[in-house]
KELOZA-940045 format. One record per residue (C-alpha): x, y, z. Coordinates in pm, whole numbers, padded with zeros to 5 digits, always signed. Example, Ala and Ser with C-alpha at 12.3 -4.5 7.8 and 13.67 -1.06 7.14 Angstrom:
BEGIN
+01230-00450+00780
+01367-00106+00714
END
This chain:
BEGIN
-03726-01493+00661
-03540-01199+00500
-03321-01054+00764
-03189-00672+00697
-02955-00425+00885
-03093-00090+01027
-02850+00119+01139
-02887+00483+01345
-02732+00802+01333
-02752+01125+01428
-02622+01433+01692
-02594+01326+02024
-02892+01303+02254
-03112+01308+01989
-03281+01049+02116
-03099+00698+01926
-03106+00441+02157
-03434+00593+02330
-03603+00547+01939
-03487+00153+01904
-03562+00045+02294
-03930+00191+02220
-03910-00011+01918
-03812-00314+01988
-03812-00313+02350
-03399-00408+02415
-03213-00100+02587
-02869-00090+02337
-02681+00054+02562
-02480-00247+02739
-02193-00070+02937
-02262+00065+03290
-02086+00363+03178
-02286+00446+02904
-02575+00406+03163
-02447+00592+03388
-02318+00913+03176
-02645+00876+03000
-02492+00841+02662
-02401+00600+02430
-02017+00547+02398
-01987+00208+02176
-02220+00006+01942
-02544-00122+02063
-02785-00405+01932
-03093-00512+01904
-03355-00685+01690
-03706-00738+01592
-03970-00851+01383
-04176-00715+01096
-04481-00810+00831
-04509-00642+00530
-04835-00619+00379
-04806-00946+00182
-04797-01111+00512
-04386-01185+00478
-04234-01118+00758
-03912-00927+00765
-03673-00975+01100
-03472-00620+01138
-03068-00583+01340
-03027-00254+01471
-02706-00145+01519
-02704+00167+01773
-02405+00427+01712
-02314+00672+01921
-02334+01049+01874
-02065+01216+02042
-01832+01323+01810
-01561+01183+02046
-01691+00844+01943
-01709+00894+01573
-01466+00614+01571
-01708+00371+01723
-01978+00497+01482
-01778+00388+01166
-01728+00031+01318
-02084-00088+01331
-02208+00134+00981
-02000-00015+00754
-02297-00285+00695
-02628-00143+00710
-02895-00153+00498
-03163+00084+00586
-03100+00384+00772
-03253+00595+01056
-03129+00943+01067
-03236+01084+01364
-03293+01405+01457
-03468+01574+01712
-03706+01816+01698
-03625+02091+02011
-03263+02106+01815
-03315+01978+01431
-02974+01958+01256
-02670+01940+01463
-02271+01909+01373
-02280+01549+01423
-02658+01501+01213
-02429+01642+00921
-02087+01454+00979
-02340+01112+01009
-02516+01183+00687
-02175+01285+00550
-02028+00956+00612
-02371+00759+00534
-02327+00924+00171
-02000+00803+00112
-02076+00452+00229
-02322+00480-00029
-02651+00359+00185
-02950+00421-00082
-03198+00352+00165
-03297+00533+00481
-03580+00689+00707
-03562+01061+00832
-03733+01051+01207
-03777+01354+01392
-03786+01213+01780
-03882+01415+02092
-04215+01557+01896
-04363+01570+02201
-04117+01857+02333
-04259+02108+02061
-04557+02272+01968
-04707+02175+01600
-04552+02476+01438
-04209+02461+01593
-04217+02091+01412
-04302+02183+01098
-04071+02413+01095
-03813+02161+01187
-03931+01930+00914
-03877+02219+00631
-03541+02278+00755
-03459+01872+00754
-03619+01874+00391
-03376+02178+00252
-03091+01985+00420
-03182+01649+00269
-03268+01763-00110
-03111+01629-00388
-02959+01329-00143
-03113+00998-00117
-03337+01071+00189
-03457+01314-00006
-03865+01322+00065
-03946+01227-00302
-03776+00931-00202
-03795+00889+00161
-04073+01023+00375
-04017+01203+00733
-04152+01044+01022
-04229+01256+01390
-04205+01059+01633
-04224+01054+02055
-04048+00797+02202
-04175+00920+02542
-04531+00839+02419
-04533+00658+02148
-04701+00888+01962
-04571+00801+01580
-04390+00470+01643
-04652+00272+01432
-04677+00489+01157
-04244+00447+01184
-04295+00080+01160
-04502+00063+00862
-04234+00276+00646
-03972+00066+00768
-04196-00225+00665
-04233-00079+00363
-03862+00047+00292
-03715-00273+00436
-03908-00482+00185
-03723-00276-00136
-03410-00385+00005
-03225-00604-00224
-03065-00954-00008
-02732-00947+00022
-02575-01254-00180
-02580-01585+00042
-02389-01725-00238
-02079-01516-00179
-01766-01607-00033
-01842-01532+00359
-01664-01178+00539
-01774-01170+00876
-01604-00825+01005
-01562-00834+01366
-01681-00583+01610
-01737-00703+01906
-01514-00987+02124
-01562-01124+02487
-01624-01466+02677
-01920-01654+02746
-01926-01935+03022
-01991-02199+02913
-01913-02135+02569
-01538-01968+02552
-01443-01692+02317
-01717-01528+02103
-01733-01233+01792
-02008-01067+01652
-02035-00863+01349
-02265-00802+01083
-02231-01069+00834
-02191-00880+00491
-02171-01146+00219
-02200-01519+00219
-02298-01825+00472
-02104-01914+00782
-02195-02236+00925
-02139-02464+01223
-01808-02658+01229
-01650-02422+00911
-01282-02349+00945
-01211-01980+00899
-00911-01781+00854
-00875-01456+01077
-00731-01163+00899
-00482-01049+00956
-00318-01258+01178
-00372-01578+00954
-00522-01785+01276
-00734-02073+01209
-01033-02112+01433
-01326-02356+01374
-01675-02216+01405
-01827-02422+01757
-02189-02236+01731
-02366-02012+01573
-02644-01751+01643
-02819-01475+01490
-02997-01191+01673
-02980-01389+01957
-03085-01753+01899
-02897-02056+01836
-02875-02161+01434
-02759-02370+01212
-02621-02125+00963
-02589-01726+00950
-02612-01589+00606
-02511-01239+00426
-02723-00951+00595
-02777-01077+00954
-02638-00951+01300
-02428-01279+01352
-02250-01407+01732
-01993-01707+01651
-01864-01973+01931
-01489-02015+01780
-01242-02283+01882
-00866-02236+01836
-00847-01873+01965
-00889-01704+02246
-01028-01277+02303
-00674-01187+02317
-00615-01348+01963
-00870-01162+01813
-00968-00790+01800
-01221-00518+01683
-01121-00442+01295
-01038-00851+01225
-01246-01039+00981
-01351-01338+00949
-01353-01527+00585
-01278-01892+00460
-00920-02056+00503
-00679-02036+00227
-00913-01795+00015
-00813-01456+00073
-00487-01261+00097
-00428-00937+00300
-00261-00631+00132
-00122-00337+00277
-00146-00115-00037
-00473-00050-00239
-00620+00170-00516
-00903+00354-00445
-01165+00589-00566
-01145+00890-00335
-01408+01188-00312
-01320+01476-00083
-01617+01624+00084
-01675+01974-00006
-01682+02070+00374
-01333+01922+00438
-01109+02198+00583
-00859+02210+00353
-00636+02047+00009
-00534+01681+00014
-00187+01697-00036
-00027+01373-00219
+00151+01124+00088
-00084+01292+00358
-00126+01065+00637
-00560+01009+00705
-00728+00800+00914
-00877+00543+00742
-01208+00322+00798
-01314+00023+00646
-01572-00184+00801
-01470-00232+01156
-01097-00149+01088
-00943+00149+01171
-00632+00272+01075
-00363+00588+00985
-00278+00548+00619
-00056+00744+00393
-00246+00869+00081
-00083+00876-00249
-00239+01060-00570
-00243+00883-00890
-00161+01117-01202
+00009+01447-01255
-00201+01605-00950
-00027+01708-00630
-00342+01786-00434
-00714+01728-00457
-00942+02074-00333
-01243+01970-00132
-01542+01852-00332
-01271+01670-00611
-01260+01344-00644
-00970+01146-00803
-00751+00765-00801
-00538+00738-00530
-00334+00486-00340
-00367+00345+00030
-00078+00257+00194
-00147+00078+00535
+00088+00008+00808
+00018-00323+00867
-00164-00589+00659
-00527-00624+00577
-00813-00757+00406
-00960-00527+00195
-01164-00635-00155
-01268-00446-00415
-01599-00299-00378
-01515-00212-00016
-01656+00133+00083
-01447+00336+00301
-01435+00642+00502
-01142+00872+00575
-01098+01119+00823
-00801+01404+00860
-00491+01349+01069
-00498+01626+01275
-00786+01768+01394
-00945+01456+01321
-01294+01501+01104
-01413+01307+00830
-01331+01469+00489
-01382+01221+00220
-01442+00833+00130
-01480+00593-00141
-01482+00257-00313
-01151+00001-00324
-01117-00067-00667
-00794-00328-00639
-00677-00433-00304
-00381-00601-00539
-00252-00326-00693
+00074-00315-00972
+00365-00068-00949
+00245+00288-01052
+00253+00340-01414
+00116+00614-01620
-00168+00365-01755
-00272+00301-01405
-00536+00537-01421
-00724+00381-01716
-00692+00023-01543
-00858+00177-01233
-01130+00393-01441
-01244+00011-01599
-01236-00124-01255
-01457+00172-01177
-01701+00178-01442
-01684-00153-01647
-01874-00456-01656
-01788-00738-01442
-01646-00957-01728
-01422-00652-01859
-01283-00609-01561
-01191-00986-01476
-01013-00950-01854
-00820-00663-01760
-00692-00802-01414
-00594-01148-01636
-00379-00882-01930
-00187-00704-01691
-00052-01028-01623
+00110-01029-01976
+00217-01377-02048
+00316-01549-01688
-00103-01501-01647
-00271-01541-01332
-00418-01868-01173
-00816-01870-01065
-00743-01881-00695
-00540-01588-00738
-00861-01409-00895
-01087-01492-00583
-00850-01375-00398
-00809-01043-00550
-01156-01000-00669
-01374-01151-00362
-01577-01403-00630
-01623-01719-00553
-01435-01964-00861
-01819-02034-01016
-01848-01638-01056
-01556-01618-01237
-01588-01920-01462
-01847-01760-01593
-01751-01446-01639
-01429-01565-01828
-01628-01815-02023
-01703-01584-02316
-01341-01437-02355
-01161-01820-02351
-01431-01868-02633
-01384-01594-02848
-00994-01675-02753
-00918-01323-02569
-00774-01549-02265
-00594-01850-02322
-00668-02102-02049
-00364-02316-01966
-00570-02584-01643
-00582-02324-01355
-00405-02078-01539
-00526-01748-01745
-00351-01551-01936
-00380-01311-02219
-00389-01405-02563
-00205-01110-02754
+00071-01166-02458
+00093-01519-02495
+00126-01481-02882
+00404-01261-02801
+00538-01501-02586
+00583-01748-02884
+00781-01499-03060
+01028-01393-02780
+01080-01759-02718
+01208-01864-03066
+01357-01495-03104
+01601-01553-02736
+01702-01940-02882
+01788-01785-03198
+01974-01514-03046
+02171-01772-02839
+02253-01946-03107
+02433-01674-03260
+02641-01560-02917
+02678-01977-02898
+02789-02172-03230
+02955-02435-02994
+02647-02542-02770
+02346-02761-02928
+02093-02564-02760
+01923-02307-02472
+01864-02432-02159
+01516-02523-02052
+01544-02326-01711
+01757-02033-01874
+01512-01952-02108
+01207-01973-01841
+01386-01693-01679
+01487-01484-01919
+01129-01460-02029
+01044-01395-01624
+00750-01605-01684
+00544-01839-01508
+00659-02266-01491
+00303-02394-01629
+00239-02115-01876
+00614-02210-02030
+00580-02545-02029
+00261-02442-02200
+00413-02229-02457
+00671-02385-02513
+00491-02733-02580
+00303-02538-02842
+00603-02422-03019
+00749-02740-03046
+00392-02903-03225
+00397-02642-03416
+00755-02748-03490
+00887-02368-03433
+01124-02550-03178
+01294-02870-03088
+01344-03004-02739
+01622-03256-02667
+01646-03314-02274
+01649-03020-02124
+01813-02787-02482
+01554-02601-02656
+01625-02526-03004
+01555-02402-03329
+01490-02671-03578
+01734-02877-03767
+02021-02668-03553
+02348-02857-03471
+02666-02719-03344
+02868-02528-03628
+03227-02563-03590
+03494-02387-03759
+03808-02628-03876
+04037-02576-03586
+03716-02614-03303
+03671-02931-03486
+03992-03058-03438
+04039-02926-03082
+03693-03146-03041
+03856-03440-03188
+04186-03383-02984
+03993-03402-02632
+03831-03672-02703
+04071-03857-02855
+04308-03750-02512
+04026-03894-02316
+03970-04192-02502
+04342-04335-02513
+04417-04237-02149
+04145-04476-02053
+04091-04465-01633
+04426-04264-01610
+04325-03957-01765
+04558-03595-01785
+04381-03323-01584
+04171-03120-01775
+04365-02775-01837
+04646-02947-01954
+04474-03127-02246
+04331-02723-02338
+04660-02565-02290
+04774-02798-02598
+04462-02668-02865
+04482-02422-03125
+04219-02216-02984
+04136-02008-02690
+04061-02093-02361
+03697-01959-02399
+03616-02128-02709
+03788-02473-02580
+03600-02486-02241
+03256-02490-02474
+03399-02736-02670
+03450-02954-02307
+03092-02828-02203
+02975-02927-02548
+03132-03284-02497
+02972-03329-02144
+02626-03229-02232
+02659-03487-02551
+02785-03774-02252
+03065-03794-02456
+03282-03660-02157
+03156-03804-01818
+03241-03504-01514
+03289-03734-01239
+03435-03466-00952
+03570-03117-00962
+03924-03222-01103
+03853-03568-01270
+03731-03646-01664
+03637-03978-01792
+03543-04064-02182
+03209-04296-02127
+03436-04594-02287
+03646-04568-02017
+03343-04557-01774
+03159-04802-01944
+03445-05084-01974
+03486-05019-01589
+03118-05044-01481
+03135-05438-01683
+03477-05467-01530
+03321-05453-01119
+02984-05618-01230
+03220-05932-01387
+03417-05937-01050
+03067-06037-00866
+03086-06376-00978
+03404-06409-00711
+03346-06212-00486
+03068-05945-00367
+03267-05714-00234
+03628-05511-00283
+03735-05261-00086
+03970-04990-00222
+04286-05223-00293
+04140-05499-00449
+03944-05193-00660
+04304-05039-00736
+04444-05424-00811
+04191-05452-01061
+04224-05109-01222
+04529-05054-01188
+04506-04667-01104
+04628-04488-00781
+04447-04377-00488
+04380-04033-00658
+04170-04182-00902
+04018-04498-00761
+03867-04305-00449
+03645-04088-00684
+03615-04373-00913
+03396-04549-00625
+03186-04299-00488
+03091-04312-00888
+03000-04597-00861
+02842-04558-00580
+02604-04291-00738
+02547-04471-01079
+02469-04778-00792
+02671-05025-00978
+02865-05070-00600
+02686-04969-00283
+02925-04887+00055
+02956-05111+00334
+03185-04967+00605
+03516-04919+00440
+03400-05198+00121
+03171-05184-00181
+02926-05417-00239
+02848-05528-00559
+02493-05477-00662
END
């Protein structure tokens, strides 16, 4: 059964919650105050069912809003995911400030669909109505309730006088509306919270993309909470499943009503990522008051969130006049989960009335560059696959991973797989496992890469090579997409790799005659002193060159092994090391274990050296320590 969203606005007391309780029976206003002040102060519900004239039968969630403009607020909670609308006006008053703020907001949510009813027909004569309905049809033109597209319907509530004739053009408008995608990755958007007995903490909310089902683990954003889904029901009755489009009531486990709120939402763990900055598409109405000024502080609606924003203009523009439209900038407070395609409605600071609205274009936004505005102008107008190859370029090189691109696009992985398909094809994106990135950057990559080892070279004659890890960061570029690279460059035998030296081909250490003989100096001081080696310094202080150039000659030596660093003060040549290592092992056959004065009997060195000497041993696990012996291994 296709299940669709109604929504209602309109003035106050024109007759909202009177028009769906003669429809479907259910009185939408729940609170005893809204009973009792004979108004409706917070979102209302209800439901019923429908059959086109092919017999399908259509099952329709109202969401009830209320008028006042005191409770505008509440309004923009329960709009955000409607599919069909009933504008209501009534017919002793026709359009009111609230009928136009309503339709205002309903335009900039972009709702294509809707149904103009003129309630309370019974309190006028036949004339007064008509006149009514030509004033409702000047108001509407050139909008999409316009009655080209959507047809007025008089109604009496009272009597009943119209209601069927209502129901067939809702029958018949409800069956143009296109699904909403089951498929998608599930945002439930939560507007209501309380306790059942029996059951323990409950939401509701309108179920805008995607299938939530019993025993699902969700993620609550913002907070992060994770809460498993106990039961599920739509418009009222226990189900299996809820999918995108229906009024939805979930039984969660793992949090209670204080852990959850109006203007939370609901979507699968680990998927999404909450933002407190985002690029947007911004028209000002042309009844707004006055100039947006760049860094005004709005109001801000999305779905059932609520918030006071600071509004930043992209581009040379200061200020926007009212019936402009340009990029701009949200900057939230606090965190939240906002994707593109999100519609939104903002109202001004002081006195607070709606002014303008729009479409997030990139809840993941970049720092703010003068190209920003093109970026945001493909987001807003190109295809799908364009704009998944723009999000992967302005990654440059370090590229961006495919849960990363869920996350900041809302598509679930099999969307995007496909979408990227014919780029990695026609070799646009280079795909590197999980990893995108663009192919002009990566290319460019390659270059830098043997461009940084060859300048290194040159500022280093004295070291064999670059350091893997030093030339990762110079590049500032992602682990896998360098490993990547780099493992490319070295088939393609544009660099060598020895350990952990990167390289240009064929390049060794060039030495100049007196570096050469320092080299052979050290390591011929090393090599004769055996285990009782000179401290360091002293063996540079006696070279012909300076102290710079001599301690890459010792780092030189110690990368090639030749030179073994055992502590902060202590040198070894690996002969030395080596003859001591079959020294201990040789001593097993008489006994398994020394402790430190056997170990200097047999080496004949001090306690200076032999106490460092173990714990080398320890570490290379030729000896292991027993209390105060060694163990031979």
């Amino acid at each position: 059964m296709k299940s669709i969203i109604v929504g209602t606005a309109g003035h106050i007391d024109h007759g909202k919650t009177a028009l769906v309780k003669a429809l479907t029976g259910i009185d939408a206003d729940r609170l005893e105050e809204e009973k009792r002040r004979g108004i409706t102060i917070d979102l209302g519900f209800a439901h019923m069912d429908l059959q086109v004239a092919g017999g399908e039968e259509l099952h329709l969630g109202f969401v009830d809003v209320p008028g006042h403009e005191r409770f505008v607020r509440n309004m923009l909670a329960g709009v955000g995911g409607i599919d069909l609308v009933l504008l209501v006006i009534a017919a002793d008053e026709s359009i009111k400030p609230q009928t136009r703020e309503h339709f205002d907001i309903l335009q900039l949510l972009g709702v294509q669909r809707g149904i103009t009813v003129l309630t309370k027909s019974d309190a006028v004569d036949e004339e007064t109505l008509d006149v009514v309905r030509l004033e409702v049809e000047e108001f509407l033109r050139g909008t999409f309730l316009e009655t080209s597209k959507s047809p007025i319907v008089a109604v009496s509530s009272l009597t009943g006088a119209g209601l069927d004739d209502l129901k067939r053009v809702m029958a018949t408008a409800a069956e143009k509306v296109q699904p909403r995608d089951s498929k998608a990755l599930a945002r439930l958007p939560i507007d209501r919270v309380f306790t059942m007995k029996g059951f323990g903490t409950v939401v509701t909310g309108t179920l805008i993309s995607g299938t939530i089902r019993r025993e699902d683990e969700m993620e609550v954003f913002p907070t992060g909470r994770r809460v498993r889904v106990r039961g599920v029901q739509v418009h009222g009755k226990s189900a299996d499943e809820a999918v995108a489009g229906q009024r939805t009531a979930l039984n969660l486990a793992g949090a209670s009503t204080e852990d959850l709120a109006r203007g939370m939402t609901l979507a699968p763990a680990e998927t999404f990522s909450t933002t407190r900055r985002a690029d947007v598409r911004l028209n000002l109405l042309g009844s707004a008051p006055r100039m947006l000024k760049d860094r005004s502080r709005v109001h801000f609606h999305c779905n059932t969130m609520e918030t006071v924003a600071e509004l930043r203009i992209h581009g040379q523009k200061k200020q926007i006049a009212p019936g402009e439209n340009c990029y701009a900038r949200i900057r939230l407070p606090e965190p939240a989960l906002l994707l593109p395609g999100d519609r939104f409605i903002m109202r001004q600071f002081s006195p607070v009335v709606t002014i303008g609205g729009g479409v997030v274009l990139d809840a993941n936004p970049q720092k703010r560059t003068p190209g920003v505005e093109d970026f945001l102008n493909l987001l807003a107008t190109g295809e799908a696959a364009a704009m998944i190859e723009a999000r992967v370029a302005r990654q440059r090189a370090s590229g961006i991973t495919l849960a990363a691109l869920v996350s900041e696009t809302g598509q679930p992985r099999e969307a995007i797989e496909r979408l990227i398909s014919g780029a990695v094809q026609q070799g646009k994106i280079i795909r590197m496992g999980e990893i995108l990135a663009n192919a002009v950057a990566v290319e460019e990559l390659k270059t830098r890469l043997i461009s940084s080892v060859g300048q290194f070279h040159r500022q280093n004659p004295l070291v064999a090579g670059m350091g893997r890890e030093q030339l990762r960061e110079r590049e500032k570029v992602d682990a896998a997409v360098f490993v990547a690279v780099l493992d490319t460059q070295v088939r393609n035998k544009k660099l060598e790799v020895s350990g952990d030296l990167v390289r240009l081909p064929g390049h060794g250490v060039v030495m100049k005659d007196e570096e050469a003989e320092s080299k052979k100096k050290i390591e011929e001081a090393f090599a004769a002193a055996g285990l009782k080696v000179p401290a360091l310094q002293e063996v540079i202080a006696g070279l012909k060159v300076d102290k710079v150039r001599a301690q890459k000659i010792v780092t030189l030596l110690l990368r090639d092994k030749t030179l073994v660093k055992i502590s902060d003060e202590l040198v070894f040549h690996r002969s030395a090391l080596e003859q001591l290592r079959r020294l201990v092992i040789a001593q097993k056959a008489n006994s398994p274990k020394m402790d430190v004065a056997k170990f200097k009997d047999l080496t004949g060195v001090s306690r200076k050296y032999a106490i460092p000497l173990l714990e080398y041993l320890d570490r290379e696990r030729v000896t292991r320590r027993v209390g105060d012996a060694r163990e031979i291994l």
